[in-house]
FIKOLZA-1660 file (N, C-alpha, C; in steps of 0.1 Angstrom, whole numbers, plus 5000, padded with zeros to 4 digits):
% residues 246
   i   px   py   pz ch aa at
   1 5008 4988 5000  A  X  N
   1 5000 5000 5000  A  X CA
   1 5009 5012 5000  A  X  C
   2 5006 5021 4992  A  X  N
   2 5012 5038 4992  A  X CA
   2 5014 5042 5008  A  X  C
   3 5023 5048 5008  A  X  N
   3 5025 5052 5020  A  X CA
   3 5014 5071 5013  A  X  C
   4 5008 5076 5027  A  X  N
   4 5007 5087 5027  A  X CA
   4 5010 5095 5029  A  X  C
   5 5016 5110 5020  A  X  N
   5 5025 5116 5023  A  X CA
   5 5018 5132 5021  A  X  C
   6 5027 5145 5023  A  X  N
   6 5021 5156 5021  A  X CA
   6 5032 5166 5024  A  X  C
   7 5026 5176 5014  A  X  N
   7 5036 5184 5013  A  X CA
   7 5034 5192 5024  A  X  C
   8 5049 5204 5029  A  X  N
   8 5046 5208 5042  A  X CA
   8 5034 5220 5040  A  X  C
   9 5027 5221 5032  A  X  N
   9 5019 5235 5032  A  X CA
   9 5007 5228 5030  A  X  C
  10 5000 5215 5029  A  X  N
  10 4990 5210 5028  A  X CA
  10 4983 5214 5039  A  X  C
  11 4982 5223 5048  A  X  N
  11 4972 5225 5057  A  X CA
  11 4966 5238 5050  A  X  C
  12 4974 5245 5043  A  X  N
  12 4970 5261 5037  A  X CA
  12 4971 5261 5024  A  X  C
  13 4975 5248 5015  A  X  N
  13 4974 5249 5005  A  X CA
  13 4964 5237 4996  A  X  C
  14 4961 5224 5004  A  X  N
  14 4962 5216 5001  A  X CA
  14 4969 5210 4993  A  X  C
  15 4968 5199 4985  A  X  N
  15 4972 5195 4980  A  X CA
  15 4969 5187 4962  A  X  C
  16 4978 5195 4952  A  X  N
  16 4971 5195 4942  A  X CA
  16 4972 5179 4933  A  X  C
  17 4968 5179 4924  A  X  N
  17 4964 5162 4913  A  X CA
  17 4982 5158 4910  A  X  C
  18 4982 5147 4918  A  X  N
  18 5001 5143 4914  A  X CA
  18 5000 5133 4898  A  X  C
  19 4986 5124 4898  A  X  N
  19 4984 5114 4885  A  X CA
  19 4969 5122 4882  A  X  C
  20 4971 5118 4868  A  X  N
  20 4957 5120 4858  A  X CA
  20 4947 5106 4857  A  X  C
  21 4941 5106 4866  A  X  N
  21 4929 5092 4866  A  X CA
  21 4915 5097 4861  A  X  C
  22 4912 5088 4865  A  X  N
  22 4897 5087 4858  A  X CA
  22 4887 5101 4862  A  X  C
  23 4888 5108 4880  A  X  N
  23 4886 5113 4882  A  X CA
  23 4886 5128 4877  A  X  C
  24 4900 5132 4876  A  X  N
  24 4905 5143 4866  A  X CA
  24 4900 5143 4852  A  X  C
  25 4899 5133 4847  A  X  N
  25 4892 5129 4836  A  X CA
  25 4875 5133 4832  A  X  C
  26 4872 5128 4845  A  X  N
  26 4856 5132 4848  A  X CA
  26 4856 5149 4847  A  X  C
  27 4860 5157 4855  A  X  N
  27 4861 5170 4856  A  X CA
  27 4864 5173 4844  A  X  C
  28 4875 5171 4837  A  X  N
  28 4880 5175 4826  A  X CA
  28 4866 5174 4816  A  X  C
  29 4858 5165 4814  A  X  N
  29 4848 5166 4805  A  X CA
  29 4837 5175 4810  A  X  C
  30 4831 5175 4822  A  X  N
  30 4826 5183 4826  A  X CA
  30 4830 5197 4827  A  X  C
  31 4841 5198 4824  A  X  N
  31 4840 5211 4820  A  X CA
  31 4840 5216 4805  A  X  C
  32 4844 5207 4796  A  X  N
  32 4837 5209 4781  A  X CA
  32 4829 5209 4778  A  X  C
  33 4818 5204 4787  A  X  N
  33 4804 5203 4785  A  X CA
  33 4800 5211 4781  A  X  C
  34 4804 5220 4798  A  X  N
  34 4796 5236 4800  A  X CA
  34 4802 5250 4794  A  X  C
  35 4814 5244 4785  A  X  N
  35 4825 5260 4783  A  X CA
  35 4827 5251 4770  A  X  C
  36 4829 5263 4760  A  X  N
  36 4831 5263 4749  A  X CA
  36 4850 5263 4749  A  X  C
  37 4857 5253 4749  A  X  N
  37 4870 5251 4753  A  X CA
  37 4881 5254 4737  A  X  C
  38 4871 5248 4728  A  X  N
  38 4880 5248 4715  A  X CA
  38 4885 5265 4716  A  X  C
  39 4899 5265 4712  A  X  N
  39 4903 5277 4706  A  X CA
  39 4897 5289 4715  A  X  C
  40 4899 5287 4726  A  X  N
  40 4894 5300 4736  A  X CA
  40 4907 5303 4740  A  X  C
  41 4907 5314 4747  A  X  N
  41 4921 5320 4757  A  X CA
  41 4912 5315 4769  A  X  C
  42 4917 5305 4776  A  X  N
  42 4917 5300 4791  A  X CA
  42 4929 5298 4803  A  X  C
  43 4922 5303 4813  A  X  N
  43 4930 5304 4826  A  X CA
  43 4927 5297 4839  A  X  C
  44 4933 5284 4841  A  X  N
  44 4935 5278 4852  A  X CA
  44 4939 5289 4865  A  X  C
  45 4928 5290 4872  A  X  N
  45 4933 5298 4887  A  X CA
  45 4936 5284 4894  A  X  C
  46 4947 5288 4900  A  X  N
  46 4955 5281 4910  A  X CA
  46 4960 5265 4907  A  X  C
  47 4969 5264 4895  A  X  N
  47 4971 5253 4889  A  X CA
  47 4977 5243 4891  A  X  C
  48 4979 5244 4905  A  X  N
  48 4995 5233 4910  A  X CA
  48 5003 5230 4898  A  X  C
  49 5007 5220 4900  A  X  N
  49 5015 5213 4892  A  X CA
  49 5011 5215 4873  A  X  C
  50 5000 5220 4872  A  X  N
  50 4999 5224 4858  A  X CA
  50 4987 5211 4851  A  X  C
  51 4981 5198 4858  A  X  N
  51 4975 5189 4849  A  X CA
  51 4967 5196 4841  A  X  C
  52 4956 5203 4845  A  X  N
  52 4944 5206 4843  A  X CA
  52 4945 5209 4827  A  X  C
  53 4955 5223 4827  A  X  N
  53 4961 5232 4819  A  X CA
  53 4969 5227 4811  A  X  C
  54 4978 5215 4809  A  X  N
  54 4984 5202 4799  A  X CA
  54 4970 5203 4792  A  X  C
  55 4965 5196 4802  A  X  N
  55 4954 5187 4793  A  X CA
  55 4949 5195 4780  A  X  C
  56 4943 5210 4789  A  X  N
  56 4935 5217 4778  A  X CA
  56 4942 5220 4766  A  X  C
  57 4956 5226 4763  A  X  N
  57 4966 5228 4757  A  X CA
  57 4963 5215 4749  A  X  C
  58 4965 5204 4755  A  X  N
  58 4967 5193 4743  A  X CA
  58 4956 5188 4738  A  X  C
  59 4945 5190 4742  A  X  N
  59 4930 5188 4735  A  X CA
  59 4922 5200 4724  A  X  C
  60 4924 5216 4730  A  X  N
  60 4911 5221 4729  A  X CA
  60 4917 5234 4722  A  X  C
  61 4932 5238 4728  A  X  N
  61 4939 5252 4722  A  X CA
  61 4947 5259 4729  A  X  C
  62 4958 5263 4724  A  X  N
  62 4972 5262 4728  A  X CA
  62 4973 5278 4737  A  X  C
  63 4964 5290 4736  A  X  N
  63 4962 5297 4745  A  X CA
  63 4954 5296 4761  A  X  C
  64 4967 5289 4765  A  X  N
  64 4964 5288 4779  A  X CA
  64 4974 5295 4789  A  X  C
  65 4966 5299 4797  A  X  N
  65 4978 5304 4810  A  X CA
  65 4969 5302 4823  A  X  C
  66 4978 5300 4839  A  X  N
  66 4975 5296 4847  A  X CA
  66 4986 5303 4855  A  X  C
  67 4980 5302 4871  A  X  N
  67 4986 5308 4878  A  X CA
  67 4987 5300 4887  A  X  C
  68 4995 5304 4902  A  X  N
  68 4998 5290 4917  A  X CA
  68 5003 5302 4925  A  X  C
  69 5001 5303 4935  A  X  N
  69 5007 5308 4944  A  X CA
  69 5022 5306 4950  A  X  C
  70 5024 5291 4950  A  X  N
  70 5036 5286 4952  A  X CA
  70 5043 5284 4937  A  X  C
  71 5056 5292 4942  A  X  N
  71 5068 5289 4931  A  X CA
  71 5071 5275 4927  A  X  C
  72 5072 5265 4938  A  X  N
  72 5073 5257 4934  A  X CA
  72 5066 5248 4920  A  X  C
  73 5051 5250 4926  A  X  N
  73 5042 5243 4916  A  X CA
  73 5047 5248 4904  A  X  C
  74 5045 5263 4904  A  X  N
  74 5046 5270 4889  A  X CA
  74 5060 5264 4880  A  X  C
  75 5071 5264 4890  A  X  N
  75 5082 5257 4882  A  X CA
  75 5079 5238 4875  A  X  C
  76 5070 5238 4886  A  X  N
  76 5068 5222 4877  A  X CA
  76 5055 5221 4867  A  X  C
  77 5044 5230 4866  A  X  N
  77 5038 5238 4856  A  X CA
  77 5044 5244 4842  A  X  C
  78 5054 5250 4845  A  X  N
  78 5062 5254 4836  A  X CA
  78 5064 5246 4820  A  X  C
  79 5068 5229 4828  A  X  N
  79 5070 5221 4818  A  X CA
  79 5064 5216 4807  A  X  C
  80 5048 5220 4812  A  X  N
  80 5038 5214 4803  A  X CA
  80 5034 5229 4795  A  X  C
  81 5032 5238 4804  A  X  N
  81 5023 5251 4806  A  X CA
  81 5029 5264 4801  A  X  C
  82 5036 5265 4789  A  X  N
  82 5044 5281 4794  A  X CA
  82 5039 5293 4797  A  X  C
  83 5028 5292 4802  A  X  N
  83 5019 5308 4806  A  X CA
  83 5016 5306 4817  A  X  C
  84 5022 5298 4825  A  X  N
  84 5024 5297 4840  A  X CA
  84 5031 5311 4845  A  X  C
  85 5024 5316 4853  A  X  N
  85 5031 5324 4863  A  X CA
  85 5030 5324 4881  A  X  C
  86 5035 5329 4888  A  X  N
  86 5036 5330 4900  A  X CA
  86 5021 5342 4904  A  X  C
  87 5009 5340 4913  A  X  N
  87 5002 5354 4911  A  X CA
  87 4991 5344 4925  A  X  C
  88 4987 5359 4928  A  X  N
  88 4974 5355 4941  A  X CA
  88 4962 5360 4936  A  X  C
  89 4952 5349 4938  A  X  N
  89 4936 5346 4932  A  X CA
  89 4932 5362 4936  A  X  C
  90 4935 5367 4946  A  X  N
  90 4930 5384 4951  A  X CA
  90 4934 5390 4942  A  X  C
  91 4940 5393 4933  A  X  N
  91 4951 5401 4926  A  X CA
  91 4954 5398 4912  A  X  C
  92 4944 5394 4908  A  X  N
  92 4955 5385 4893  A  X CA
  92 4962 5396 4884  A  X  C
  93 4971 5389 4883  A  X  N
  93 4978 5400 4868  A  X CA
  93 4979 5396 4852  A  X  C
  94 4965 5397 4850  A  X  N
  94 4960 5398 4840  A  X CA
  94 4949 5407 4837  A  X  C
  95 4952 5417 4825  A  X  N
  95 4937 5425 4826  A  X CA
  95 4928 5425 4827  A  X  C
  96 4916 5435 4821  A  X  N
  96 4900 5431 4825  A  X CA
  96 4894 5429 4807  A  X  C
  97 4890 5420 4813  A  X  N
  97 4881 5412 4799  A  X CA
  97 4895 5406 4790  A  X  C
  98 4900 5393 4798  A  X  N
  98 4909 5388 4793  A  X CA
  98 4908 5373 4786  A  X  C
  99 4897 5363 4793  A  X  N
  99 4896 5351 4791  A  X CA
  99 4881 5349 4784  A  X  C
 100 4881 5337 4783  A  X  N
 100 4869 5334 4774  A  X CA
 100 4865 5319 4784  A  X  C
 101 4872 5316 4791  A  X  N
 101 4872 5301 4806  A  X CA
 101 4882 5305 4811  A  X  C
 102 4877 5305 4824  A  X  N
 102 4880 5302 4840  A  X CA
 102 4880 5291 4847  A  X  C
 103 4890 5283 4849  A  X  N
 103 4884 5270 4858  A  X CA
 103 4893 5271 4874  A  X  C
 104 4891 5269 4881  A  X  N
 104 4895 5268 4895  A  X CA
 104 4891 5258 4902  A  X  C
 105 4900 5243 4904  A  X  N
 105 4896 5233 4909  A  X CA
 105 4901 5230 4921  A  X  C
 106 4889 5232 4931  A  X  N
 106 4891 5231 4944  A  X CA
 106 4905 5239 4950  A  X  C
 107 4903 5256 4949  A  X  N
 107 4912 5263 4953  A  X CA
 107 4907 5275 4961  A  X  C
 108 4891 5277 4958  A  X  N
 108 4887 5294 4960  A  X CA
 108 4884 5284 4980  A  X  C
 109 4884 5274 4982  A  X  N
 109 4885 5273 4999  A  X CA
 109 4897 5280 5007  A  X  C
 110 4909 5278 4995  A  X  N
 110 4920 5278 5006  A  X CA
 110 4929 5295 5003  A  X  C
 111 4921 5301 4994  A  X  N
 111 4923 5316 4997  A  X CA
 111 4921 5325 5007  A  X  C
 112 4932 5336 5009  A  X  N
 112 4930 5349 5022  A  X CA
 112 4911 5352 5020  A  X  C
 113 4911 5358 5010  A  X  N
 113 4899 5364 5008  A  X CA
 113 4892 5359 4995  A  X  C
 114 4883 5351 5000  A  X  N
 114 4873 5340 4984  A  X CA
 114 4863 5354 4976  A  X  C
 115 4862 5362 4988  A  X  N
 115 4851 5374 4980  A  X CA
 115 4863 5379 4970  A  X  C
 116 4875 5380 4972  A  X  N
 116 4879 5393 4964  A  X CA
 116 4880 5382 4959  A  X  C
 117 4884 5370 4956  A  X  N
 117 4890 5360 4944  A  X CA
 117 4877 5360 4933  A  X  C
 118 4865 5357 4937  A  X  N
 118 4853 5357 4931  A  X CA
 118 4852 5369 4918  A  X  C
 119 4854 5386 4924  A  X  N
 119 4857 5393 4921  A  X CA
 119 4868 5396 4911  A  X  C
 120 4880 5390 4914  A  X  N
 120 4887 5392 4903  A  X CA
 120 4887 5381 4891  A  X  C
 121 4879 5369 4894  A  X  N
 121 4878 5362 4881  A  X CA
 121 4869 5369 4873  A  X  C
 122 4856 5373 4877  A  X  N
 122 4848 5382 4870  A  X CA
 122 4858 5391 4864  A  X  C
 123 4864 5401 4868  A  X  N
 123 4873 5411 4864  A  X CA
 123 4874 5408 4851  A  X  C
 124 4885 5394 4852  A  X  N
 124 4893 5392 4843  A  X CA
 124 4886 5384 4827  A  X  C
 125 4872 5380 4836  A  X  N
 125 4866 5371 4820  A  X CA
 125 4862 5381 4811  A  X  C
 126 4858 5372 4802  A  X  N
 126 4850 5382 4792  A  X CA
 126 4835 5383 4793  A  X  C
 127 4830 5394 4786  A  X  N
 127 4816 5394 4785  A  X CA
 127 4809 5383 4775  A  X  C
 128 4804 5373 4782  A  X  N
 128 4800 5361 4777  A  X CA
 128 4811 5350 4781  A  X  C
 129 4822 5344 4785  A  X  N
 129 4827 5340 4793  A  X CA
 129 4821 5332 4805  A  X  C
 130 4830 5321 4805  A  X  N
 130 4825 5311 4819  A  X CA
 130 4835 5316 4831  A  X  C
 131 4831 5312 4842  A  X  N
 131 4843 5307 4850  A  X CA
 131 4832 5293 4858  A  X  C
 132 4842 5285 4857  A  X  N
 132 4837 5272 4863  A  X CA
 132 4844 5266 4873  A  X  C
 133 4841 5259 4888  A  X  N
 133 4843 5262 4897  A  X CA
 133 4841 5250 4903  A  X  C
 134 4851 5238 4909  A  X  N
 134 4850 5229 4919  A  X CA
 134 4853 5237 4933  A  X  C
 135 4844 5232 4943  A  X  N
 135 4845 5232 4957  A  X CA
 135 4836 5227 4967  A  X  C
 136 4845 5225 4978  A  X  N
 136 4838 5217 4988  A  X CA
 136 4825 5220 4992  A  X  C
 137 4818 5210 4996  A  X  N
 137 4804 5206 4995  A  X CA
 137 4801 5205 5009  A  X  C
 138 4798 5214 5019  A  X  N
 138 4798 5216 5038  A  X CA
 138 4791 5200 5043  A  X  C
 139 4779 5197 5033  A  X  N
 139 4775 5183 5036  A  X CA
 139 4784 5175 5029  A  X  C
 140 4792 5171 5030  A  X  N
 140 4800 5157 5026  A  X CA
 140 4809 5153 5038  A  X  C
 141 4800 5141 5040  A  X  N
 141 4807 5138 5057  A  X CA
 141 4820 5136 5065  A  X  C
 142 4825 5140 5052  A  X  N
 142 4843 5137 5057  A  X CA
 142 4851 5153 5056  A  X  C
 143 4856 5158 5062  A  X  N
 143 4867 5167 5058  A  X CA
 143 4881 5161 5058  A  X  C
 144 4882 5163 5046  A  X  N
 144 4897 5159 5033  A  X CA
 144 4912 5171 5034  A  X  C
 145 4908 5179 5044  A  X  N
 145 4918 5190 5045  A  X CA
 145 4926 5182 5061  A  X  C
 146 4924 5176 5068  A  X  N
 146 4932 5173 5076  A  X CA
 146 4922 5183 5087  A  X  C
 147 4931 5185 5101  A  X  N
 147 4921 5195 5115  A  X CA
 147 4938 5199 5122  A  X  C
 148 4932 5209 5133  A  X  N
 148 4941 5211 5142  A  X CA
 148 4938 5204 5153  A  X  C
 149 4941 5203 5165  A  X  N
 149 4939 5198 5175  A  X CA
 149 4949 5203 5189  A  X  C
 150 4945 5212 5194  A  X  N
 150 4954 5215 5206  A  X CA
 150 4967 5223 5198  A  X  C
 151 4966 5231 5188  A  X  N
 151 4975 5233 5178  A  X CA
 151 4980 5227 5169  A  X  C
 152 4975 5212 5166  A  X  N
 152 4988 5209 5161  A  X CA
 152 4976 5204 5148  A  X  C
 153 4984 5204 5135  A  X  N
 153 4979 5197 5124  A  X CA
 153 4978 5184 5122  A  X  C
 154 4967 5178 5115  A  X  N
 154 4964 5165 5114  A  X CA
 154 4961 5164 5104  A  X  C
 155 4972 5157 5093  A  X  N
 155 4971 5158 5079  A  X CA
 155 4961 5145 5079  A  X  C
 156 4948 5143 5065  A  X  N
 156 4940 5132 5066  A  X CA
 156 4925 5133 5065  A  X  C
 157 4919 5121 5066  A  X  N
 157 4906 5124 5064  A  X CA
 157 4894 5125 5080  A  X  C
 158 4889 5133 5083  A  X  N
 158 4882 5140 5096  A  X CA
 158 4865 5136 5090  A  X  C
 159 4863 5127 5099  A  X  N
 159 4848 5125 5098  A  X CA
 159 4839 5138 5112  A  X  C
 160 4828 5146 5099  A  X  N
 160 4815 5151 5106  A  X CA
 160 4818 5165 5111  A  X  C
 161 4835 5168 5107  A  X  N
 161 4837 5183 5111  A  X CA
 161 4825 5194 5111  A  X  C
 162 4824 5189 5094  A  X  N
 162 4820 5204 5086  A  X CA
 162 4801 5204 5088  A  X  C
 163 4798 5192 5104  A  X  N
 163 4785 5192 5105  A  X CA
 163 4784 5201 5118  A  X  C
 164 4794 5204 5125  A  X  N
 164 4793 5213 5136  A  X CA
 164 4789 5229 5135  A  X  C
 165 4787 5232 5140  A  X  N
 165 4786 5247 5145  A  X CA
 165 4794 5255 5141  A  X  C
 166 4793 5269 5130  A  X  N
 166 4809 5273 5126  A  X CA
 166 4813 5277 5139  A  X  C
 167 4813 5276 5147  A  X  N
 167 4819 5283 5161  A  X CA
 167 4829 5272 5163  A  X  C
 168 4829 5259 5167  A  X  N
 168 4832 5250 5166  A  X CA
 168 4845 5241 5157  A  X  C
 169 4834 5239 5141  A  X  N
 169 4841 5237 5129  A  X CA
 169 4851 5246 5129  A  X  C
 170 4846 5260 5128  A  X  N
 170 4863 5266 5119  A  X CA
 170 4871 5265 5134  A  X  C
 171 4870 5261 5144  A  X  N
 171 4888 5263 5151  A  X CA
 171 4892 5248 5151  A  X  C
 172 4883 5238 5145  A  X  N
 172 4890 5220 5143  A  X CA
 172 4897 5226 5129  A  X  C
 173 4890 5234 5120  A  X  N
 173 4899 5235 5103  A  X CA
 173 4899 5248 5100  A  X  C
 174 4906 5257 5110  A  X  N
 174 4903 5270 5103  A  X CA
 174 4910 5273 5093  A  X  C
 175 4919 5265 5086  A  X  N
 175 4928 5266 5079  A  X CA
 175 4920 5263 5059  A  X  C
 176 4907 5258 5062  A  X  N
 176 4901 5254 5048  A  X CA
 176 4884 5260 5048  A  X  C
 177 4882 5262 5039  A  X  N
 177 4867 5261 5040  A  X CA
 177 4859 5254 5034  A  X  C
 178 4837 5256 5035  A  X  N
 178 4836 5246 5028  A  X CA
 178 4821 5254 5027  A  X  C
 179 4817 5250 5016  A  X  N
 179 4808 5259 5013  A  X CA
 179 4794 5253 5013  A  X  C
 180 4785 5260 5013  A  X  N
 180 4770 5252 5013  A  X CA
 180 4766 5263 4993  A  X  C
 181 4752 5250 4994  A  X  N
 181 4749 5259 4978  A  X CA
 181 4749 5273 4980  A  X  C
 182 4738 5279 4988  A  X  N
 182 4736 5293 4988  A  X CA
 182 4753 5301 4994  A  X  C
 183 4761 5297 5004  A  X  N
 183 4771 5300 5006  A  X CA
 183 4783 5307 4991  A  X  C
 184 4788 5298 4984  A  X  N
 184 4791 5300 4973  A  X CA
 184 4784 5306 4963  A  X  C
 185 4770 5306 4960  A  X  N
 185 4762 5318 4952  A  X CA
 185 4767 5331 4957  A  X  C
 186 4767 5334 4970  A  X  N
 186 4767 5347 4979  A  X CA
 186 4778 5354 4976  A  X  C
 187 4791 5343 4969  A  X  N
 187 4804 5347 4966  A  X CA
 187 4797 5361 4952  A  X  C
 188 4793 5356 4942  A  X  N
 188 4788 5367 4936  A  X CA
 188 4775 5371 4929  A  X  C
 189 4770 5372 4945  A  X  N
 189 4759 5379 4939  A  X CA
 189 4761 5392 4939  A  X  C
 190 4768 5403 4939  A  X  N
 190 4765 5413 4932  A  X CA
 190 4779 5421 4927  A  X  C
 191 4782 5404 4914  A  X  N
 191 4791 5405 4905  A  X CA
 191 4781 5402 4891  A  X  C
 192 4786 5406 4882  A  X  N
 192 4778 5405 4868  A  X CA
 192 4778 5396 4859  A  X  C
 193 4770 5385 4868  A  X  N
 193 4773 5372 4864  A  X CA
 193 4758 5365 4871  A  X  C
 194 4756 5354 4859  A  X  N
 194 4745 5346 4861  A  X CA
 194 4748 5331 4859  A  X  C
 195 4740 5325 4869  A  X  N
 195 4743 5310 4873  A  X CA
 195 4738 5299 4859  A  X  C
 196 4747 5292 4851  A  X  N
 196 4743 5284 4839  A  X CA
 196 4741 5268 4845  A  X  C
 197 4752 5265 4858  A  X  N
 197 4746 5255 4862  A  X CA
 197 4755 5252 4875  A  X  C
 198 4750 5244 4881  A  X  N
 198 4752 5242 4896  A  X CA
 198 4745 5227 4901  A  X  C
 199 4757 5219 4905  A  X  N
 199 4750 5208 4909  A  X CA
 199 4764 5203 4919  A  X  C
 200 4762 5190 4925  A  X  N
 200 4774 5185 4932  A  X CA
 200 4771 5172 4930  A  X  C
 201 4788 5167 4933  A  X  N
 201 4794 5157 4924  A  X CA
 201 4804 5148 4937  A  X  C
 202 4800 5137 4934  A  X  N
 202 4814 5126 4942  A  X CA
 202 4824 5128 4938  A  X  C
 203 4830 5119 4943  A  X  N
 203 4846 5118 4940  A  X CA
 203 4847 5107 4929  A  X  C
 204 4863 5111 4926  A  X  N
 204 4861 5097 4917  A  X CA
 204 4867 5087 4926  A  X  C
 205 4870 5084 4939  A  X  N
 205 4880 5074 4945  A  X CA
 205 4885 5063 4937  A  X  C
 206 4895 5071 4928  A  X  N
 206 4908 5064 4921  A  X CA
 206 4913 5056 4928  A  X  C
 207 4924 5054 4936  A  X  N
 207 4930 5051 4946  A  X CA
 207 4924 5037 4951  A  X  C
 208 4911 5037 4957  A  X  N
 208 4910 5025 4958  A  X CA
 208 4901 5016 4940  A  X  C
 209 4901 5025 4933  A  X  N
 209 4899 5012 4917  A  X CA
 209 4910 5011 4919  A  X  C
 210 4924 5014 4918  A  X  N
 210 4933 5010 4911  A  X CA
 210 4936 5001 4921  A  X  C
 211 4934 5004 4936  A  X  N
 211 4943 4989 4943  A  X CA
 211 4928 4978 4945  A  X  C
 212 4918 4979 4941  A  X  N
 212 4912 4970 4942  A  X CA
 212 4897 4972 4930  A  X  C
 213 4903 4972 4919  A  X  N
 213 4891 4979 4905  A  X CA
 213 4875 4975 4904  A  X  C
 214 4875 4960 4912  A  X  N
 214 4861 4959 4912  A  X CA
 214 4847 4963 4919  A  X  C
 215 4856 4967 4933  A  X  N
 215 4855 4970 4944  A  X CA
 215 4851 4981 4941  A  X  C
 216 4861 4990 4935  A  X  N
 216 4861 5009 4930  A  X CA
 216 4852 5011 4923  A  X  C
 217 4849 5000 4912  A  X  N
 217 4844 5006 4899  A  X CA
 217 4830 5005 4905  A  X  C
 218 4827 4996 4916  A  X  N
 218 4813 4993 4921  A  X CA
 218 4811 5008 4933  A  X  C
 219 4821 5010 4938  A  X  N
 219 4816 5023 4944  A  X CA
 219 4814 5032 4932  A  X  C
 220 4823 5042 4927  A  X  N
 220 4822 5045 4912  A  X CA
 220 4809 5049 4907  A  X  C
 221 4804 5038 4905  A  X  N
 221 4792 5034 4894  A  X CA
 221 4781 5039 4907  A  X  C
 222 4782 5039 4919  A  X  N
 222 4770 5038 4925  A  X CA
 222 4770 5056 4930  A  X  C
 223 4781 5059 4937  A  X  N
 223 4782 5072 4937  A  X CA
 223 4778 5085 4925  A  X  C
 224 4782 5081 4915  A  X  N
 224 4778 5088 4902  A  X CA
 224 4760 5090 4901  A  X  C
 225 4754 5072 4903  A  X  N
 225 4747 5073 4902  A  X CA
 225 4736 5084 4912  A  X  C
 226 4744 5083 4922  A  X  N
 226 4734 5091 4935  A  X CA
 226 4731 5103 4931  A  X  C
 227 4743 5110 4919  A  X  N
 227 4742 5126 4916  A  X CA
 227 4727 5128 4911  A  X  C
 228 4720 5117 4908  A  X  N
 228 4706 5122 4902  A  X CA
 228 4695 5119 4910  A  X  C
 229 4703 5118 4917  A  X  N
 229 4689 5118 4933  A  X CA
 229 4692 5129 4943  A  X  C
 230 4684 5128 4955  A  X  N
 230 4684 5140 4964  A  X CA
 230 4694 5134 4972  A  X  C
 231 4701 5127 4973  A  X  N
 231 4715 5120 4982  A  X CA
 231 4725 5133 4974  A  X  C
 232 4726 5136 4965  A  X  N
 232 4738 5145 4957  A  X CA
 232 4738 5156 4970  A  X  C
 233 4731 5155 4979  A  X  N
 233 4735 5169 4986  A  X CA
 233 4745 5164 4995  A  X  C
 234 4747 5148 4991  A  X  N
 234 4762 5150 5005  A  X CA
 234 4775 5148 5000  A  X  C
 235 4771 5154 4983  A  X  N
 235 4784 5149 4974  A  X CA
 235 4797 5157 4979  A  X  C
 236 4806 5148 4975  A  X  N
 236 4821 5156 4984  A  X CA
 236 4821 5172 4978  A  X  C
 237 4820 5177 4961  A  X  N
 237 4820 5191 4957  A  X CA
 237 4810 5195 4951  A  X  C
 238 4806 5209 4953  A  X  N
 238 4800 5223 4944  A  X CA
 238 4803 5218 4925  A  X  C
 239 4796 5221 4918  A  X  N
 239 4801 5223 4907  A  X CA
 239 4796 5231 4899  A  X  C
 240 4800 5245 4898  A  X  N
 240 4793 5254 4896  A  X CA
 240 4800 5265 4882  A  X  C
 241 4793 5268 4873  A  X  N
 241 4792 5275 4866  A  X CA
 241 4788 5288 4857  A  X  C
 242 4793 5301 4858  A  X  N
 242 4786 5312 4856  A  X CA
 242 4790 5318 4843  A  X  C
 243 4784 5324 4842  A  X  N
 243 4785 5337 4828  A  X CA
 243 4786 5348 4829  A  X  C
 244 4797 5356 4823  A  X  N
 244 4791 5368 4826  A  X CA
 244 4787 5380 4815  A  X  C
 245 4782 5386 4822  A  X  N
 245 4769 5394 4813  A  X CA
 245 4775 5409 4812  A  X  C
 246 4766 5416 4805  A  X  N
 246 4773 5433 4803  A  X CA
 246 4766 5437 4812  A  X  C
% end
């Protein structure tokens, strides 16, 4: 079995996609679904390592750029990505009405300020423009960011945090957040942008298909299936989509 490991900033940064599975995969179409990908100018906010942004480059059109907070990622970004830069979701340094897709997978939790990040994606799209948006889902019974505990960090998976009391919840994880539907709407409502779609989604639990595939593929297949029932409200992420308008 894999030993479990983590980088030392995984409490503030988490931790971004190291393999391209099936999961990545899943998102990656779901976001072609909803965004017109071919031959657009697109910008990965907060790209770790750069997968997301390979991919689109080698599928859809070679104007891509992305950003990470950490140097490091951006240098291993770099290799796939040349429009990787170093930049904070508050701040981007890119002009206004610059992109045509926005995607941010599972990042707008672990920023200073998610209102101003919300805000500056708007900034930066275009009129008619997506930005499309994985994030944590407050009902999904596990928190995946790790806790503190008497100060100290506990990298890993935390059952039932994010059912407590925020009084509570945020001093076990004040280090991550996690959003409810109306919560993340709130991010911009009064940015110039309207909701094209919003639903939540499992995981793909890779990890156990690959060390045990019949087992996985049978969770997999069943979890997927839940997204079309009223159980999707304890899906682990948000998947949310907007436009914006003049």
């Amino acid at each position: 079995m894999d030993k479990i490991t983590h980088s030392p900033l995984a409490a503030v940064r988490g931790e971004p996609s190291y393999v391209w599975r099936s999961g990545q995969e899943r998102r990656l179409a779901m976001l072609a679904a909803q965004t017109s990908l071919q031959h657009c100018v697109f910008l990965e906010a907060g790209c770790g390592n750069g997968l997301y942004a390979a991919k689109v480059i080698e599928r859809y059109t070679p104007h891509v750029h992305a950003f990470d907070i950490e140097a490091e990622r951006v240098a291993e970004a770099l290799y796939h990505v040349p429009n990787a830069v170093v930049g904070r979701g508050e701040a981007l340094p890119y002009p206004d009405n610059s992109f045509d897709v926005i995607f941010t997978n599972e990042v707008i939790e672990h920023v200073d300020d998610d209102a101003a990040f919300a805000a500056e994606m708007v900034r930066v799209l275009k009129v008619g423009g997506r930005v499309a948006i994985f994030c944590p889902n407050r009902w999904y019974p596990v928190e995946q960011h790790g806790h503190y505990w008497k100060g100290e960090y506990h990298f890993g998976n935390t059952p039932l945090i994010n059912y407590l009391p925020d009084r509570w919840r945020n001093q076990l994880a004040p280090h991550v957040r996690t959003y409810t539907a109306r919560g993340i709407r709130r991010l911009f409502a009064d940015q110039p942008v309207q909701v094209i779609h919003h639903s939540r989604i499992f995981g793909g639990y890779d990890n156990i298909r690959r060390r045990w595939p019949r087992l996985g593929a049978f969770i997999q297949n069943t979890l997927y299936a839940l997204e079309k029932t009223p159980l999707r409200w304890f899906g682990l992420s948000h998947w949310i989509v907007l436009e914006k308008v003049a």
